[in-house]
N, C-alpha and C positions, 0 to 999 in steps of 0.2 A: 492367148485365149484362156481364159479365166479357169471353164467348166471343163471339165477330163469329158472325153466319151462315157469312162465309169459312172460317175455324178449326172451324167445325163440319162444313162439308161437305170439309176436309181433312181431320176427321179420321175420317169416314166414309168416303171415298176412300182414305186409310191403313190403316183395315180390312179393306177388301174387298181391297187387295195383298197383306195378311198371310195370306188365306186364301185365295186366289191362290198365293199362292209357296208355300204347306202343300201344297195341292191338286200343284204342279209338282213341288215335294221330296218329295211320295210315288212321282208317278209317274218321278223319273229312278232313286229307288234301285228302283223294282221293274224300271224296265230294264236298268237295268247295274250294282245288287249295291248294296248297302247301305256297302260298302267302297269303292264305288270314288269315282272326285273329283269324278265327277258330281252326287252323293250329296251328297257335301262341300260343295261348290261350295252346291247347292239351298238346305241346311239353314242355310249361313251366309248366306243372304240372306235368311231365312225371321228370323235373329236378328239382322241388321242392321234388320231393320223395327220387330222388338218392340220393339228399343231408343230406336229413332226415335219411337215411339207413347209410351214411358214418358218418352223426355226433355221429351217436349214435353209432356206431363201434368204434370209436373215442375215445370214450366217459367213454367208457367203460375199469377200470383200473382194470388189474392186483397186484394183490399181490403181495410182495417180502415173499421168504421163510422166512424173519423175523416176516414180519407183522402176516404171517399164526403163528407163534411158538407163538408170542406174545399172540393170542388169545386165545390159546388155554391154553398156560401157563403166563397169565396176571402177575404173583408173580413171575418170575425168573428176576434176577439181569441186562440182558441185555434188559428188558423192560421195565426196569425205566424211569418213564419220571419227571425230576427234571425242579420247576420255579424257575429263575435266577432274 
């Protein structure tokens, strides 16, 4: 399995900030205007996070059923790794 428990409940914790910071960047622009830098400010934290959540989605590499066999049978012949 690819995803630790940790990485899973980080990335459940990084959801619930994203909709968190959505919840906060609706209420600063309804207090102080949709223009103002409050507003600003909210939104770009709201897209620093989504970005944080995609990179790490991203990020995060799959196996090939060789790499899995490899590891498990580090001695068989088609996991040889020879320097040239």
């Amino acid at each position: 399995m690819v995803n630790t428990l940790s990485e899973q409940n980080l990335a459940k914790t990084l959801e619930q900030a994203i909709v968190e910071a959505i919840a906060e960047a609706r209420e600063a622009c309804d207090l102080n205007g949709s223009n103002s830098s409050a507003c600003a400010v909210a939104w770009d934290i709201v897209e620093e996070l989504q970005a944080e959540k995609s990179h790490r989605l991203h990020s995060t590499k799959t196996r090939t059923y060789l790499e899995n066999y490899c590891q498990d049978h580090p001695e068989a012949d088609e996991c040889r790794i020879y320097d040239v």
